[in-house]
C-alpha distance (Angstrom), angle and dihedral (degrees) to the residues before:
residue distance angle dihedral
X1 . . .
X2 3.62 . .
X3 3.68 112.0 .
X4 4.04 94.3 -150.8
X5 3.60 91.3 74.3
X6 3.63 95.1 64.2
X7 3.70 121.2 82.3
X8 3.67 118.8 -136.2
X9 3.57 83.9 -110.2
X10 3.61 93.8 60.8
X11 3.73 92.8 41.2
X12 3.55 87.1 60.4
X13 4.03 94.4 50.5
X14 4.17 90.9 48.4
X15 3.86 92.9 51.7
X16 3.78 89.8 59.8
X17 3.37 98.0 67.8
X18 4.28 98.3 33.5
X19 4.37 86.8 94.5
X20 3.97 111.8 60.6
X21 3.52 84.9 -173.1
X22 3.95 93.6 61.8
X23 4.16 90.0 39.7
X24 3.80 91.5 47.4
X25 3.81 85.3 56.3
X26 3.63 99.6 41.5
X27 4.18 88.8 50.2
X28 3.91 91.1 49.1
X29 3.86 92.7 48.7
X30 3.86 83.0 50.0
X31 3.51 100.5 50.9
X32 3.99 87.8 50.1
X33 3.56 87.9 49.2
X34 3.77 87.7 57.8
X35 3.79 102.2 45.1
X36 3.83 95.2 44.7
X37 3.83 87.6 57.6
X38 4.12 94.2 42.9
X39 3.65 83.2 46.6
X40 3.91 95.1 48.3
X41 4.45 85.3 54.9
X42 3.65 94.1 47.5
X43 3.90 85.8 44.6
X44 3.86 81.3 59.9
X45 3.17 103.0 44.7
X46 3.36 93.6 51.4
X47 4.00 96.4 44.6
X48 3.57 89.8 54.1
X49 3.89 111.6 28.3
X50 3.83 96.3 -114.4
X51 3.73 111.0 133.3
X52 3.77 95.3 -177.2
X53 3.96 88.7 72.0
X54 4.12 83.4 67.3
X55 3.64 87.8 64.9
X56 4.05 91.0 71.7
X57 3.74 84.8 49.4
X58 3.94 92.1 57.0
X59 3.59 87.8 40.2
X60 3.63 91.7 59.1
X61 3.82 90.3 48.2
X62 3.62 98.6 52.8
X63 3.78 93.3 43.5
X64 4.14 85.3 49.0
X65 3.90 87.8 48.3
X66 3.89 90.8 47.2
X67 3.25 91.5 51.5
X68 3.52 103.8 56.8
């Protein structure tokens, strides 16, 4: 590949994923991100009877599947 075509911008973008070890990380601390927050709405909707707060949680989970 010839590194002229690449924009410093772009370099930037590529080098982010050149260390599995540092994306492995980054997707686990994402994935807690995600089921701390679905399990903060279900929390919710629990605590105070309202089922309609469980949508964001499914919302969350089919965005997270999606995703993937």
């Amino acid at each position: 590949m010839n590194e002229d075509l690449f924009t410093p911008e772009d370099r930037r973008v590529l080098a982010a994923y050149r260390n599995p070890a540092k994306d492995m990380g980054r997707a686990t601390r994402l994935s807690i991100q995600y089921l701390v927050g679905a399990g903060v709405f279900i929390a919710l909707a629990v605590a105070y009877d309202e089922p309609l707060f469980a949508l964001v949680t499914y919302g969350t989970f089919v965005v997270l599947s999606g995703s993937l």
